[in-house]
N, CA, C and O atoms as CSV, one atom per row, in Angstrom:
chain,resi,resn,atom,element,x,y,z
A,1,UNK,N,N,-6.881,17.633,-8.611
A,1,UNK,CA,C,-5.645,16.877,-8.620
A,1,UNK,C,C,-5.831,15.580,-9.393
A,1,UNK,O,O,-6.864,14.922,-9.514
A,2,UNK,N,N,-4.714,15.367,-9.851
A,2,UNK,CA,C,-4.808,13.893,-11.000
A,2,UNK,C,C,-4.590,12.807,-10.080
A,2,UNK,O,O,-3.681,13.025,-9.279
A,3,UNK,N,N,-5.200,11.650,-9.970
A,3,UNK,CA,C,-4.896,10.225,-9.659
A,3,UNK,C,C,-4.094,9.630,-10.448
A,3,UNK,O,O,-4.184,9.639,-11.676
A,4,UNK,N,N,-3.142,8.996,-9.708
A,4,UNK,CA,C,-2.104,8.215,-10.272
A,4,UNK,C,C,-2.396,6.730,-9.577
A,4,UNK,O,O,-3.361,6.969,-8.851
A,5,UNK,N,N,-2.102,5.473,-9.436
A,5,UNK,CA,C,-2.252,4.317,-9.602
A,5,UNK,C,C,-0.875,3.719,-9.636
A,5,UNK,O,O,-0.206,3.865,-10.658
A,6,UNK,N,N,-0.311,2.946,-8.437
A,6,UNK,CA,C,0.596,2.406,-8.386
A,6,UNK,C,C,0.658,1.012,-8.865
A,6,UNK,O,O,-0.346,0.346,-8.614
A,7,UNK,N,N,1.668,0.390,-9.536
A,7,UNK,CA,C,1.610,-1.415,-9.737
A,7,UNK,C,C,1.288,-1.666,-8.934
A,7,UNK,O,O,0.196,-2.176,-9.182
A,8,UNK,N,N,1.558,-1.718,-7.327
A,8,UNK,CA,C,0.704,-2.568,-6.236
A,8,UNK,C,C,-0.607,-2.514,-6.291
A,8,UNK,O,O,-1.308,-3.518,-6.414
A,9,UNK,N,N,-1.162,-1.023,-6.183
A,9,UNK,CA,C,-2.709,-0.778,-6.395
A,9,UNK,C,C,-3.223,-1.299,-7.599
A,9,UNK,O,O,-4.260,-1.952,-7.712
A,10,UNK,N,N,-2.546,-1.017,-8.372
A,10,UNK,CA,C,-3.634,-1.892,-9.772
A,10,UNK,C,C,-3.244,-3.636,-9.791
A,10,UNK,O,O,-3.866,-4.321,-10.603
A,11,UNK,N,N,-2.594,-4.064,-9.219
A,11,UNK,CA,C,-2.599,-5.317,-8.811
A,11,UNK,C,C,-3.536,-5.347,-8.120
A,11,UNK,O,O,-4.368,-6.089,-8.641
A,12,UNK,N,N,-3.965,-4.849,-6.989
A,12,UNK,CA,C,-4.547,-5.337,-5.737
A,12,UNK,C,C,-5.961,-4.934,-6.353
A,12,UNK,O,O,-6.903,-5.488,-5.786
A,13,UNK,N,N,-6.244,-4.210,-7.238
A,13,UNK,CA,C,-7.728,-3.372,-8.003
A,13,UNK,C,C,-7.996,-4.590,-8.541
A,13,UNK,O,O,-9.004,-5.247,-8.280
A,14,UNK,N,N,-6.781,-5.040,-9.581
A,14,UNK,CA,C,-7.104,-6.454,-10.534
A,14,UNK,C,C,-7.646,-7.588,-9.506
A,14,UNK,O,O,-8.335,-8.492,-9.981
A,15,UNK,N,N,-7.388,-7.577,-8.241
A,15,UNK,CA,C,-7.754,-9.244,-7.217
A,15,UNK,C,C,-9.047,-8.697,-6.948
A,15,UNK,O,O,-10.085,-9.283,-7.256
A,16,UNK,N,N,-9.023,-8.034,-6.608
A,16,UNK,CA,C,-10.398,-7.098,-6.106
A,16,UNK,C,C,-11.572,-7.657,-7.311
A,16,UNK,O,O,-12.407,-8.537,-7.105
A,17,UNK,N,N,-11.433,-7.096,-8.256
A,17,UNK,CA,C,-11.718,-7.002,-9.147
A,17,UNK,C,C,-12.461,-8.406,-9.525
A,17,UNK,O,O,-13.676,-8.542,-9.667
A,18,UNK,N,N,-11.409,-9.475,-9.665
A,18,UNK,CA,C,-11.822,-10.741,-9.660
A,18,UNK,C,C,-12.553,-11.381,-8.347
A,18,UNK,O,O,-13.595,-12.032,-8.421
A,19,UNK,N,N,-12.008,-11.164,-7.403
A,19,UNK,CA,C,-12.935,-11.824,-6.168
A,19,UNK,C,C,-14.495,-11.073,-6.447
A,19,UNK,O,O,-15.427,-11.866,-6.583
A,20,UNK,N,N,-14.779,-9.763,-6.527
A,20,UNK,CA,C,-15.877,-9.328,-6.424
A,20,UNK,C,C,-16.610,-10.180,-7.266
A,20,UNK,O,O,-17.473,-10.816,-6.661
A,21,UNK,N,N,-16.533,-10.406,-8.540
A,21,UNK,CA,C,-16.819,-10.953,-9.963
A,21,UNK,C,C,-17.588,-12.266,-9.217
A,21,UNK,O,O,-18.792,-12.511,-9.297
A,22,UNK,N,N,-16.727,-12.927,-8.584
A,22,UNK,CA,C,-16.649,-14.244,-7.857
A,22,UNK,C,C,-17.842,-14.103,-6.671
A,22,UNK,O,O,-18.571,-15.085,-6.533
A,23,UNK,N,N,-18.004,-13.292,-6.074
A,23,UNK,CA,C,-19.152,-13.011,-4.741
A,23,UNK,C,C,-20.447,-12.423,-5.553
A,23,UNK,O,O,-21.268,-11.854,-4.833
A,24,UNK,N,N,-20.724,-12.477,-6.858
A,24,UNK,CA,C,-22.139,-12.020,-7.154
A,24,UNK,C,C,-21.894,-10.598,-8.513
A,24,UNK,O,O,-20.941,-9.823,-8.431
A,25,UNK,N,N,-22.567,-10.544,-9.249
A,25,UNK,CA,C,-22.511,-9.118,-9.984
A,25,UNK,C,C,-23.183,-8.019,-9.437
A,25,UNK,O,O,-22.607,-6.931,-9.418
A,26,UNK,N,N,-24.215,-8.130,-9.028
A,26,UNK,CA,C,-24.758,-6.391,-8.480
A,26,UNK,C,C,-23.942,-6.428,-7.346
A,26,UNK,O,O,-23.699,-5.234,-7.166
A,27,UNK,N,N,-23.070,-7.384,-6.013
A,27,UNK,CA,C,-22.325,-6.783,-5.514
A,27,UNK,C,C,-21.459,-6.251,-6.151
A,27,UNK,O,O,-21.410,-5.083,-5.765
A,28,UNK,N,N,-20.569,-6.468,-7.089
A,28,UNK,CA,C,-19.208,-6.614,-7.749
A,28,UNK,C,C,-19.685,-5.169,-8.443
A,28,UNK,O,O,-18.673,-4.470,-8.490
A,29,UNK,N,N,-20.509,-4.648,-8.846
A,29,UNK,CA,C,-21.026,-3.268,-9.288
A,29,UNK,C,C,-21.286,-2.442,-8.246
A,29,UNK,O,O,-20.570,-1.441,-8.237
A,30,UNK,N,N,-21.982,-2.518,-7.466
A,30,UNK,CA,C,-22.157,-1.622,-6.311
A,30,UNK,C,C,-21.099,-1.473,-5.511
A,30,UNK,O,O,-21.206,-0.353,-5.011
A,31,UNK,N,N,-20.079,-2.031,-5.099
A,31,UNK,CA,C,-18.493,-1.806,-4.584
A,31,UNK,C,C,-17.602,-1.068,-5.989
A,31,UNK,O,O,-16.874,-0.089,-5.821
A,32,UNK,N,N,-17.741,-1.509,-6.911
A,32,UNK,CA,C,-16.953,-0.790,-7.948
A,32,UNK,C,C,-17.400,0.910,-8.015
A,32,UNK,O,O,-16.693,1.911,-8.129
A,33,UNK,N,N,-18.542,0.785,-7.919
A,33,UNK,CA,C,-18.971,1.883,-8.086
A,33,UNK,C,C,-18.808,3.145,-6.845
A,33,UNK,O,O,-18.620,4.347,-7.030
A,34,UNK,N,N,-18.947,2.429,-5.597
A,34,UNK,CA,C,-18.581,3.367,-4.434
A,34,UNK,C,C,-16.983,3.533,-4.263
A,34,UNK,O,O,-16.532,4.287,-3.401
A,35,UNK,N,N,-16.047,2.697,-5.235
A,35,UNK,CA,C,-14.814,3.013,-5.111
A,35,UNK,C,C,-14.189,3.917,-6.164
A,35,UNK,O,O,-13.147,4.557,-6.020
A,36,UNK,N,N,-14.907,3.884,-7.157
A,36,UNK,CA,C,-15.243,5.200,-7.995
A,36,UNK,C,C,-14.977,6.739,-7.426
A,36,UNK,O,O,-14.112,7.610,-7.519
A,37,UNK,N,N,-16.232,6.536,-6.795
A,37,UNK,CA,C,-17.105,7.469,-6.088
A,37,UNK,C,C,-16.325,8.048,-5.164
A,37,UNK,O,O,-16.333,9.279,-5.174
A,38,UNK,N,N,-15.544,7.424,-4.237
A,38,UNK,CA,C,-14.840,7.814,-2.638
A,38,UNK,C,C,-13.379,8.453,-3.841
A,38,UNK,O,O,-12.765,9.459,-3.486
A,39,UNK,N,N,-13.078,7.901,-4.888
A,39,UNK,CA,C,-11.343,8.622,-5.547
A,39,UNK,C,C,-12.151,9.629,-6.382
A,39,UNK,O,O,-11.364,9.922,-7.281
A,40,UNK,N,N,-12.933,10.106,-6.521
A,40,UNK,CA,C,-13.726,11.413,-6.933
A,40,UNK,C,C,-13.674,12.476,-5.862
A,40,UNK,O,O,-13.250,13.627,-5.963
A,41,UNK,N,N,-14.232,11.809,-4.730
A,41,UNK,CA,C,-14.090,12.684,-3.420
A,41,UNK,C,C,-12.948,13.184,-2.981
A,41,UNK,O,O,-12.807,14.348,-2.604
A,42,UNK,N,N,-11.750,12.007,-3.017
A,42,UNK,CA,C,-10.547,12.324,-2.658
A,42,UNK,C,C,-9.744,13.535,-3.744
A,42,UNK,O,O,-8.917,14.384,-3.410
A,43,UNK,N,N,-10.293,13.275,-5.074
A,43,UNK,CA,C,-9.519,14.478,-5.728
A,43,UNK,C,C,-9.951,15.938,-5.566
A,43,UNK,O,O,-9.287,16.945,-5.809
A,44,UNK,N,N,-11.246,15.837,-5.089
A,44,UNK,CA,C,-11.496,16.930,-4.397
A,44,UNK,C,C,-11.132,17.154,-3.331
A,44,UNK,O,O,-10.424,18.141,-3.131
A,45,UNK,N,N,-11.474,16.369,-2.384
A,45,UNK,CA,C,-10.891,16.696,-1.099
A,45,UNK,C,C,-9.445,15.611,-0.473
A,45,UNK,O,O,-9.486,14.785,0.439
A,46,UNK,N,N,-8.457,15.935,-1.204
A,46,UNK,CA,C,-7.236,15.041,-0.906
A,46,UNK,C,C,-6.711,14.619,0.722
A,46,UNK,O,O,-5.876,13.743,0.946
A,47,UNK,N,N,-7.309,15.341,1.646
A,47,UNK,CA,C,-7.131,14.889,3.138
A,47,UNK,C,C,-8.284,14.181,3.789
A,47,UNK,O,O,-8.430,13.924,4.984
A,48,UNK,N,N,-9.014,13.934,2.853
A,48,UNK,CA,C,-10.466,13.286,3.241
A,48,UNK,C,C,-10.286,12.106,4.086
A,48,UNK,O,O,-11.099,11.906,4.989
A,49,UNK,N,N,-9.295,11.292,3.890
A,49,UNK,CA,C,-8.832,10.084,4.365
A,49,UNK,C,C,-8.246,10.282,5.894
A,49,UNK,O,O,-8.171,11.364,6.477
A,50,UNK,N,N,-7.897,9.158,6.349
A,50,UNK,CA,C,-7.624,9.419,7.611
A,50,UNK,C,C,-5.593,9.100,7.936
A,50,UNK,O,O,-4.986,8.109,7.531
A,51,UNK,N,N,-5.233,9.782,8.407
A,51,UNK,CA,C,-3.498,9.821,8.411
A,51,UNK,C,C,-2.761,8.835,8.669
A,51,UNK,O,O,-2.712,8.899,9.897
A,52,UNK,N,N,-2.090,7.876,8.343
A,52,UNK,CA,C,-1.620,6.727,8.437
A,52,UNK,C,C,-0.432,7.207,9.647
A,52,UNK,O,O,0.626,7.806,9.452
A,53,UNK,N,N,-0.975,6.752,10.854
A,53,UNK,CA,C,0.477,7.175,12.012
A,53,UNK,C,C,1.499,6.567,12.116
A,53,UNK,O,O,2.364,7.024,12.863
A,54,UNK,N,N,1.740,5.296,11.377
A,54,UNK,CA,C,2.867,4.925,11.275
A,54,UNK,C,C,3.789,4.948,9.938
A,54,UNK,O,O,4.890,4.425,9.767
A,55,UNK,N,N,3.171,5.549,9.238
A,55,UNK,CA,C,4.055,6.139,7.895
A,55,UNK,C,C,4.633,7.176,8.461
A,55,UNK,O,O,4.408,7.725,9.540
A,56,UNK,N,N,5.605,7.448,7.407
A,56,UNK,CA,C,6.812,8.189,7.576
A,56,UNK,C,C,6.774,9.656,7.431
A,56,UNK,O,O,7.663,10.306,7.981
A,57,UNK,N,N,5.828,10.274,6.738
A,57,UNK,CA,C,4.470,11.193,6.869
A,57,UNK,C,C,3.707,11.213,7.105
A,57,UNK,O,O,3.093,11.952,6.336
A,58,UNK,N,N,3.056,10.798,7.880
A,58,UNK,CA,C,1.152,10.522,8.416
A,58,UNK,C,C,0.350,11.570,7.743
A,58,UNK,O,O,-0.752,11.221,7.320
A,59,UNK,N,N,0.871,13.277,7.508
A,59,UNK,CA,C,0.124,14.118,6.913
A,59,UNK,C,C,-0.333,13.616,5.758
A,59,UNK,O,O,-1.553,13.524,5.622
A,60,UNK,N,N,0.540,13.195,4.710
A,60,UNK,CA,C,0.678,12.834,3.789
A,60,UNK,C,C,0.300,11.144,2.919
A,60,UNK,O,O,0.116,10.820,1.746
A,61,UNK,N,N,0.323,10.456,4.149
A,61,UNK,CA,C,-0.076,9.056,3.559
A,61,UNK,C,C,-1.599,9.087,4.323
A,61,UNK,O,O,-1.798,9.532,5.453
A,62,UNK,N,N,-2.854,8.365,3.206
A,62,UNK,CA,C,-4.078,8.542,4.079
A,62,UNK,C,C,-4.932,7.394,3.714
A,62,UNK,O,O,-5.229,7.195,2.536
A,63,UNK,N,N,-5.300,6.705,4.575
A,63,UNK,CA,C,-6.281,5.380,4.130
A,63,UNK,C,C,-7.938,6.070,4.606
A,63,UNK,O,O,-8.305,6.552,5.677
A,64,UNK,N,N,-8.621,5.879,3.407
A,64,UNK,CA,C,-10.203,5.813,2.878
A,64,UNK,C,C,-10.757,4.492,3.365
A,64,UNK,O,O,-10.188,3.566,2.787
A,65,UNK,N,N,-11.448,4.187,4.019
A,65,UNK,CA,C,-12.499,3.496,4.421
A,65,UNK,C,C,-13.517,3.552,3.157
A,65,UNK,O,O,-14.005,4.625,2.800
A,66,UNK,N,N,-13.821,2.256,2.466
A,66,UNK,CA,C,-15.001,2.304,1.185
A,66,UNK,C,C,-15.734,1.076,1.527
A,66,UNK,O,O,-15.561,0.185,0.695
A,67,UNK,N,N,-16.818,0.646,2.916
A,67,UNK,CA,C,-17.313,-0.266,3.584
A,67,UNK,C,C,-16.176,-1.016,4.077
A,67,UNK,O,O,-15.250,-0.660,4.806
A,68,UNK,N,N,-16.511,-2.447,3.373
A,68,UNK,CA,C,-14.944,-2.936,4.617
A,68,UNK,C,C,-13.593,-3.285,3.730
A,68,UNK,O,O,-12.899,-4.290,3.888
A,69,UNK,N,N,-13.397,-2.351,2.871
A,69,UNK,CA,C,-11.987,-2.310,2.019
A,69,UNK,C,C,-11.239,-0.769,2.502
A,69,UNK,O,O,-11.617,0.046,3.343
A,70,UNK,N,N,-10.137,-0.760,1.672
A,70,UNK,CA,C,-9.093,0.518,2.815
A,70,UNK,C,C,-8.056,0.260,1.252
A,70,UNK,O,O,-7.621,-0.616,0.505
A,71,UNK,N,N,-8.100,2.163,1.542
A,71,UNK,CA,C,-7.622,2.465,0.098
A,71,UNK,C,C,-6.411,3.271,0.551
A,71,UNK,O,O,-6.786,4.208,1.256
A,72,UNK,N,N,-5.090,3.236,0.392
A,72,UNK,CA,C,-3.877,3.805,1.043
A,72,UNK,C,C,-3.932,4.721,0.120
A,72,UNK,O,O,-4.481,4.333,-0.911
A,73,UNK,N,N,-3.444,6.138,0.117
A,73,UNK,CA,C,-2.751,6.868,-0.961
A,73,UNK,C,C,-1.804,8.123,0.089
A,73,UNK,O,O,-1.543,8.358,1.269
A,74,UNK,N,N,-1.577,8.614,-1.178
A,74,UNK,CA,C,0.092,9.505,-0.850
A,74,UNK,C,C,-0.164,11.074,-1.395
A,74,UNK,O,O,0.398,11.451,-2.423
A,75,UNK,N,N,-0.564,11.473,-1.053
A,75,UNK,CA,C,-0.548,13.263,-1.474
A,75,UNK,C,C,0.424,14.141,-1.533
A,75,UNK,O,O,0.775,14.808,-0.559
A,76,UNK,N,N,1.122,14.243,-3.075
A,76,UNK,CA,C,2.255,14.445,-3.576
A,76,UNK,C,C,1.569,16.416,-4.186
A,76,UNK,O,O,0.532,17.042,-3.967
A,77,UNK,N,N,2.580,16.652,-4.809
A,77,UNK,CA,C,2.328,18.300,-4.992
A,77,UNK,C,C,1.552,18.777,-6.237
A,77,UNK,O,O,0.945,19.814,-6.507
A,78,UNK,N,N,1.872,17.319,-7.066
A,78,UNK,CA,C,1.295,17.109,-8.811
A,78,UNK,C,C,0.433,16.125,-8.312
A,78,UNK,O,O,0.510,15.823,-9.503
A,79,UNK,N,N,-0.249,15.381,-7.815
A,79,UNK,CA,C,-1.053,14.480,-7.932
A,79,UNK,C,C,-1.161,13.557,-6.366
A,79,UNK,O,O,-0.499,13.467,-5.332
A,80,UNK,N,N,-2.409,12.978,-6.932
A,80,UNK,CA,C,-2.772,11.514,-5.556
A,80,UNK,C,C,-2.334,10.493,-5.935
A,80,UNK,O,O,-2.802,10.219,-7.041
A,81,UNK,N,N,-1.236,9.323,-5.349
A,81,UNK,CA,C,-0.780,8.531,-5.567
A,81,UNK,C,C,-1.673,7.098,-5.130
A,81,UNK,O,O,-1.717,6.835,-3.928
A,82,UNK,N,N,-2.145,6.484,-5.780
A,82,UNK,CA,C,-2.827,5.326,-5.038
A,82,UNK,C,C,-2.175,3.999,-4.454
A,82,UNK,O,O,-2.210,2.977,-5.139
A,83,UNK,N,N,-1.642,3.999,-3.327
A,83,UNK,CA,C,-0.721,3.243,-2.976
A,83,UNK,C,C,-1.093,1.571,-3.071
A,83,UNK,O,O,-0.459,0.795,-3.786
A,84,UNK,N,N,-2.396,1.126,-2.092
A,84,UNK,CA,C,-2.621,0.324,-1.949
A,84,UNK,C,C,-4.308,0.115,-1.736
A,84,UNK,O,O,-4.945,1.035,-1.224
A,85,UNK,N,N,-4.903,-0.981,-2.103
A,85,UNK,CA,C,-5.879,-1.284,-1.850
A,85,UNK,C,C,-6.687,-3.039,-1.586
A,85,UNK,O,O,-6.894,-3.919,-2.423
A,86,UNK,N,N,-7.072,-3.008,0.350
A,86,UNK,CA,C,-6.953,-4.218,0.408
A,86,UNK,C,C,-8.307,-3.969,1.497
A,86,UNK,O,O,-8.737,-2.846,1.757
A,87,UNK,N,N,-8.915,-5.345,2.108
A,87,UNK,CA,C,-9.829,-5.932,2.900
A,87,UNK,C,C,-9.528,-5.518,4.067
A,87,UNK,O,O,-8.378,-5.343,4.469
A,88,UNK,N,N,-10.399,-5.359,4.602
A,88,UNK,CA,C,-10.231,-4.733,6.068
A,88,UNK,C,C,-10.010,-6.129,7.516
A,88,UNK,O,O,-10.009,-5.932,8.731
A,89,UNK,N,N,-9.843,-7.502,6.737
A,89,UNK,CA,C,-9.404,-8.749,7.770
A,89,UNK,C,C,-8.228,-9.124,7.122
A,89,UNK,O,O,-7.479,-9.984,7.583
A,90,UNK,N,N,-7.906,-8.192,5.486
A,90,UNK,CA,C,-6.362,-8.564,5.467
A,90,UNK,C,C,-4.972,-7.843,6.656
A,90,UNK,O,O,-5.161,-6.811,7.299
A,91,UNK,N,N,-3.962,-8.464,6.703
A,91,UNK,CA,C,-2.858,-7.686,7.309
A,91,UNK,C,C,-2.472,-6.850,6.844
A,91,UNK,O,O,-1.648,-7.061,5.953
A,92,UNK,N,N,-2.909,-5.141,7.237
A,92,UNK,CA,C,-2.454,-4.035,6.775
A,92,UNK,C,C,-1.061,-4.101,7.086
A,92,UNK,O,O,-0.363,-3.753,6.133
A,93,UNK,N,N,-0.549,-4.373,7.916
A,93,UNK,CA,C,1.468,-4.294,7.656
A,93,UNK,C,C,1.888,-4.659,6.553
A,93,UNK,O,O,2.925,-4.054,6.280
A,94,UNK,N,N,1.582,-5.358,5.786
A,94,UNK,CA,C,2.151,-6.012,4.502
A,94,UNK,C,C,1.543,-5.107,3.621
A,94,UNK,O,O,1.232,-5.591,2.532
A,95,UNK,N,N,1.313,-4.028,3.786
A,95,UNK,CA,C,0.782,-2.830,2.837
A,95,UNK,C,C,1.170,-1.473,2.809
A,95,UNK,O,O,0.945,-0.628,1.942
A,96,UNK,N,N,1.939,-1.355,4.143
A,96,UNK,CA,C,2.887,0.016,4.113
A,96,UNK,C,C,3.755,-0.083,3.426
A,96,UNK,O,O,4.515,-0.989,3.085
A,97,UNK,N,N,3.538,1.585,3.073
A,97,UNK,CA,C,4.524,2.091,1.896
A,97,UNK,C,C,6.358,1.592,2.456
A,97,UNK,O,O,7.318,1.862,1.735
């Protein structure tokens, strides 16, 4: 299945992105790289994630655990939608679909 990438998610990839930069380079590589790694897994295994119970599909919407970040996506019929991606001490309410 193809990954798709929402403006929120590639916003939230771009902060990511920069904070890591900001906390050190071999961290900022070794998190890039296991977040790689876990949307490789997911296109193989698209239910890998765990069911979001308060979405409006829980089958269908699924947050990935990648240490302490949380990767939302949406499992559509053509593709994985990457909804959101944020810190695990940010407020996930301000991140549902």
């Amino acid at each position: 299945m193809e990954i798709q990438f929402t403006p929120e998610s590639v916003a939230d990839l771009e902060w990511l992105r920069q904070f890591l930069v900001e906390a050190g380079a071999p961290y900022a590589k070794r998190m890039a790289n296991d977040i790689v790694q876990s949307l490789r897994n997911v296109q193989l295994f698209p239910r890998l994630g765990l069911p979001v119970q308060r979405a409006p599909v829980p089958d269908v919407i699924r947050d990935l655990y990648i240490g302490r970040y949380c990767v939302r996506y949406l499992i559509a019929m053509e593709a994985i939608y990457i909804l959101r991606v944020w810190h695990g001490r940010e407020d996930e309410r301000n991140k549902l679909p």
